[in-house]
C-alpha positions in Angstrom: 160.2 182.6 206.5 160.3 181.8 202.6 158.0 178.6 203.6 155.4 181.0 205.2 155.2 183.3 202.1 154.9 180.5 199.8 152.1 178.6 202.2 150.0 182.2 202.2 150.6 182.7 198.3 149.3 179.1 198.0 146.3 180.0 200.2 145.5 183.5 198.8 145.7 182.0 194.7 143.8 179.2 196.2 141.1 181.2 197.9 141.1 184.1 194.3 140.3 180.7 192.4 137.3 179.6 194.8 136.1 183.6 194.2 136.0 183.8 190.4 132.6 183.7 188.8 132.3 181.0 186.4 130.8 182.4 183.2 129.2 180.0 180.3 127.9 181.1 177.2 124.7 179.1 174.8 123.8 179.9 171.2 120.7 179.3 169.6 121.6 176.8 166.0 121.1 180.1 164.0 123.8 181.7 166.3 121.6 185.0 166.6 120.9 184.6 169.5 123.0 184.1 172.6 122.8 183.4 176.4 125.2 184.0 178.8 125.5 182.7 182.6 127.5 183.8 185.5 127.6 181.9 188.8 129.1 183.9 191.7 127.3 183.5 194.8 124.1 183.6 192.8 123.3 182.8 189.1 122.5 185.3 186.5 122.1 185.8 183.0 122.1 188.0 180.1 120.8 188.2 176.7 121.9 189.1 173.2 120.4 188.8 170.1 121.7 190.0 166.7 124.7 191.3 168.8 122.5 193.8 170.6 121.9 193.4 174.3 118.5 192.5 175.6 118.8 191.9 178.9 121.2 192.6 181.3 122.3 190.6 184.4 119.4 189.3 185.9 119.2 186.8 188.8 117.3 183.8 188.8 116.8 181.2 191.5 114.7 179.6 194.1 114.8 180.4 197.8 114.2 177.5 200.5 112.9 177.8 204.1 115.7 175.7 205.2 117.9 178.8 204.4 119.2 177.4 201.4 119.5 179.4 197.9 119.2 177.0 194.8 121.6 178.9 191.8 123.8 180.1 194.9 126.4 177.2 194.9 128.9 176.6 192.9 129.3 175.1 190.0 130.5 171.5 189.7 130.4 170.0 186.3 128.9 171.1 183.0 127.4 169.0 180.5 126.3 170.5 176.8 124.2 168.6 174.2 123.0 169.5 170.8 119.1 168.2 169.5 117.3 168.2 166.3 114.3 166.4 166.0 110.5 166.2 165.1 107.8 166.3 167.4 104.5 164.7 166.6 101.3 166.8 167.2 98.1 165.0 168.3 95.8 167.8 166.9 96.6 171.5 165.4 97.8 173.5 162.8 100.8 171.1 161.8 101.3 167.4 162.3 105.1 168.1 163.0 107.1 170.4 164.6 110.9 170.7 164.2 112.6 171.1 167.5 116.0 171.9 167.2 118.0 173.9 170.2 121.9 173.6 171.8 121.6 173.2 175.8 123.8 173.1 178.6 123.1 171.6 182.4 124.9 173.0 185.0 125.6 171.1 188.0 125.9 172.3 191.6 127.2 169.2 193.4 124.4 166.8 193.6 121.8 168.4 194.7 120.1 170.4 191.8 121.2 171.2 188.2 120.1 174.0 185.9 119.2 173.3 182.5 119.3 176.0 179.8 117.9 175.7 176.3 118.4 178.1 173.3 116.3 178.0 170.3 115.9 179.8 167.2 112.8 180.9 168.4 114.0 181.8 171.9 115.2 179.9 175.3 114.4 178.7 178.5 115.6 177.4 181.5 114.5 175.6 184.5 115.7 173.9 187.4 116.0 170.0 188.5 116.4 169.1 192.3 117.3 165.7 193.9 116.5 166.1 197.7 114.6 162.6 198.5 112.5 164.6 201.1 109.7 167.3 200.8 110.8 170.9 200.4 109.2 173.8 201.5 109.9 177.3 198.9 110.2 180.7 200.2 110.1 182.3 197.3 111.7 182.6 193.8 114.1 185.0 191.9 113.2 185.3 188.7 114.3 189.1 187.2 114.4 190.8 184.0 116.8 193.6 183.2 116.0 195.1 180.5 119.1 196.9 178.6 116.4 199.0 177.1 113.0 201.1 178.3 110.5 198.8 176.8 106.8 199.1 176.0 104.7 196.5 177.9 102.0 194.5 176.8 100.6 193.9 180.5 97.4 191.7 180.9 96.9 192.9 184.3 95.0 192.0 187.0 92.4 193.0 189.5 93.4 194.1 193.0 90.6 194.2 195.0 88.6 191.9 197.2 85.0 190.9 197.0 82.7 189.0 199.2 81.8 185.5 198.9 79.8 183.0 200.5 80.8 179.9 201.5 78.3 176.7 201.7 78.6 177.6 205.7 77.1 180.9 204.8 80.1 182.6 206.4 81.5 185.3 203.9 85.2 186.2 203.3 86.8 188.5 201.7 88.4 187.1 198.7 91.4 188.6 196.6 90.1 189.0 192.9 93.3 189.0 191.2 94.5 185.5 191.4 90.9 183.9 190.5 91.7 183.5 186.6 94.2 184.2 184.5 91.2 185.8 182.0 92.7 189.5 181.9 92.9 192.4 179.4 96.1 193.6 178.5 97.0 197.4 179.1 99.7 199.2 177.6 102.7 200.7 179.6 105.4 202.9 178.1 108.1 201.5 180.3 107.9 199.0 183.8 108.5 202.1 185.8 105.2 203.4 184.3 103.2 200.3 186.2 101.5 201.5 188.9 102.6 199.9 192.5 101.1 196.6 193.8 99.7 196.2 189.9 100.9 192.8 189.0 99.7 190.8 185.6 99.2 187.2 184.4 101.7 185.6 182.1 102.5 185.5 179.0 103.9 189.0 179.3 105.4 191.4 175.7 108.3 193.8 175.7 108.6 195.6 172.7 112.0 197.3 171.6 111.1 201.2 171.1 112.6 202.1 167.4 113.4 198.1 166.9 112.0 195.0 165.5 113.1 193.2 168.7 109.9 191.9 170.4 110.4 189.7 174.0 108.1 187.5 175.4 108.2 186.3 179.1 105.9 182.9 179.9 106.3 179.3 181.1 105.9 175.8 180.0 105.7 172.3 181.9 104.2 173.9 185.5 102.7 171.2 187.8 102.5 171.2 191.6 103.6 174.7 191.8 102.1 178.4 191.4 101.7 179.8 187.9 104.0 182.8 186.5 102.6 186.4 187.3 104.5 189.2 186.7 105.4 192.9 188.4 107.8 195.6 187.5 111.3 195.9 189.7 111.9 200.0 188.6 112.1 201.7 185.6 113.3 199.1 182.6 113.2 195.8 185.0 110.0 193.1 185.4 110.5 189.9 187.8 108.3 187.1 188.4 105.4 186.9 191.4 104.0 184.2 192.7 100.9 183.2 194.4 101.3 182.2 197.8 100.9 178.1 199.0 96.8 178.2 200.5 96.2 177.7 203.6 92.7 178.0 204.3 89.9 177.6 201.2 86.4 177.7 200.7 83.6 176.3 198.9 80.3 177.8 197.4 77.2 178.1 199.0 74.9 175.5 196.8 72.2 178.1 196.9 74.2 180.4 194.9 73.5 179.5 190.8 77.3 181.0 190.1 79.1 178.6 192.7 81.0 177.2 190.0 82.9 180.2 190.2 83.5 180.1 193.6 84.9 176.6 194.2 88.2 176.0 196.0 88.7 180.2 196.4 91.5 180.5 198.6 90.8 182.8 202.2 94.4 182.6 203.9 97.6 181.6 202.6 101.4 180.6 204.1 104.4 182.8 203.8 105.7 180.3 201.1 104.8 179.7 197.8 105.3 176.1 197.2 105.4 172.7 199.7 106.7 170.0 197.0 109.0 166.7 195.9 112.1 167.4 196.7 113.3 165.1 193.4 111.3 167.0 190.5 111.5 169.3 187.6 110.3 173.0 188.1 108.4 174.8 185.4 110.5 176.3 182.9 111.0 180.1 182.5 110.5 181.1 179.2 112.2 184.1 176.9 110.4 184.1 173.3 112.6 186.9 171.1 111.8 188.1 167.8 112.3 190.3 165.2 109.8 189.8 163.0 106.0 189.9 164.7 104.4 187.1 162.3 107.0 184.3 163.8 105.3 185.4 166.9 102.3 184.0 166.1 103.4 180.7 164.7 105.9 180.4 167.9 105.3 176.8 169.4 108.1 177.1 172.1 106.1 176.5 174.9 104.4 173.8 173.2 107.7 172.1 172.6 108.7 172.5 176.1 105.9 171.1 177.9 105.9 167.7 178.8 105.3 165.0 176.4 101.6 163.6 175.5 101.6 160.5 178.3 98.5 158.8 175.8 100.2 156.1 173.4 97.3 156.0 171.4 96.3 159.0 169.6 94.7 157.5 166.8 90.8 157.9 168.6 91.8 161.9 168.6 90.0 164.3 166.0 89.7 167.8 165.8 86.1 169.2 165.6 83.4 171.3 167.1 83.1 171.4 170.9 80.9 173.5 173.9 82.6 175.1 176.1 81.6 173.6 179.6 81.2 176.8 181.1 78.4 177.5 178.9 76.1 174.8 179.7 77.7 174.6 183.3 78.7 171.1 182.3 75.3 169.9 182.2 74.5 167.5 179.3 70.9 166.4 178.7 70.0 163.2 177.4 72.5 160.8 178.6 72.7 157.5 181.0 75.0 159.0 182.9 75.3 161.2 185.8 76.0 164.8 184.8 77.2 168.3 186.4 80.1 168.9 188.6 81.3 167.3 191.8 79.6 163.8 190.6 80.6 160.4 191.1 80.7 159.8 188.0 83.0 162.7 187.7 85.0 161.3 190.8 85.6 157.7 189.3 87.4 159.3 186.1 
């Protein structure tokens, strides 16, 4: 009898252990601000800064069609670095850019990793899988809590369809809001305030009523994947939205004198948002936090996050005046070369 209590004493502490949420903590180098993580079925985190709270549990992860949650396993091993270095700028403002920032990388077994970065001048975090096969996403969690009701700066975007006309001459109907991320930004006095099915591009601003704080949501480093739009989730939460993967896309008709505009418009799309390398790095999720609005303006933390310039020669690189294509629809006269685009010239680039 004493050996059966003992066996299901063993098995209940056992089973408590494999329960408890496993909670890590990241501090910028200034110390002011602060990032904590909790990993219990799903990963989430928090925000402070100056000792107030920002942002309040909030879940973050990526959803596969295999069933599959990536942030939803547990955690296996933890590594932590600290980095302080300069970064040299091919053309801009300043020649160097000090990027110092504490990170941790949490491991769920061998399959994907989450890396976390805190800066002075905010943090980020993104995940790294390791699947040697193609991967198909549902969908991605990607949630704000705010611990506040905050103002938003909201660069929103159009809703509607409009027709266009393919070099078939067929028309479709084509959704207006994902066609360029070349939107005004309209103020709302809280998330709940945006109007349903009103969704905005990215970079996104959160001010802090009666506080200096200012919060920034963007990303950095996106390739082969959807870019960052944004919706509200009630009355002080935002979370990320994502165009889905397209499925059917059109040309324009050649007769049309604007069908540069209308070039690869999508007409259908899959119930996924992303078909992609299994054994990648996904765009990081950015959080700029301030308290002083003139940093915000010198902020270069989605600069320092991108990836790397792949030219080892620079030297040939000068700032000066330029056209913008658009202007002159990339038509340049004068030269013994083919111009305008679609070209084979273009194509042999």
């Amino acid at each position: 009898m004493a050996q059966k209590i003992m066996l299901s004493l063993a098995v209940f502490f056992c089973w408590t252990f494999a329960l408890k949420a496993e909670e890590y903590k990241l501090s910028s180098p200034d110390k002011k601000l602060e990032v904590k993580l909790r990993v219990e079925g799903r990963t989430e985190f928090e925000v402070w800064y100056d000792k107030v709270k920002l942002v309040e549990p909030s879940v973050i992860g990526m959803n596969l069609s295999d069933g599959r949650n990536v942030g939803g396993d547990p955690v296996t091993s933890v590594k932590k670095d600290r980095v302080n270095r300069k970064i040299d700028v091919v053309a801009g403002k300043n020649k160097t850019l000090k990027e110092a920032y504490n990170e941790i990388v949490l491991s769920y077994g061998t399959d994907y990793d989450l890396v976390v970065r805190a800066y002075n001048e905010g943090w980020a975090y993104r995940f790294v899988t390791h699947w040697d096969k193609e991967i198909i996403i549902d969908s991605e969690d990607a949630v704000f809590n705010f611990a506040f009701t905050p103002t938003v700066y909201f660069p929103e975007c159009d809703i509607n369809t409009a027709p266009e006309r393919e070099q078939s001459g067929k028309v479709h109907q084509i959704h207006q809001g994902y066609r360029n991320f070349e939107r005004l930004y309209k103020v709302y006095r809280s998330p709940g305030e945006i109007p349903a099915g009103r969704f905005s591009v990215s970079p996104v601003l959160f001010e802090y009523p009666g506080k200096p704080y200012k919060v920034v949501v963007t990303e950095s480093d996106t390739y082969d994947y959807p870019g960052l739009y944004m919706e509200a989730a009630g009355q002080n939460a935002m979370r990320g939205k994502w165009a889905a993967y397209p499925k059917e896309v059109m040309d324009g008709d050649p007769s049309n004198p604007y069908r540069w505009y209308s070039n690869h418009l999508v007409i259908s799309r899959e119930d996924y948002i992303a078909r992609t390398g299994g054994d990648r790095t996904f765009p990081w999720r950015v959080m700029i936090v301030s308290d002083d609005d003139k940093t915000l303006l010198n902020n270069e933390l989605v600069y320092m996050l991108a990836e790397p310039c792949k030219i080892e020669d620079t030297s040939w690189i000068h700032p000066g005046k330029s056209a913008w294509e658009w202007w002159h629809k990339a038509v340049v006269e004068s030269v013994d070369f083919p111009v305008g685009e679609q070209t084979s010239f273009v194509a042999t680039l």
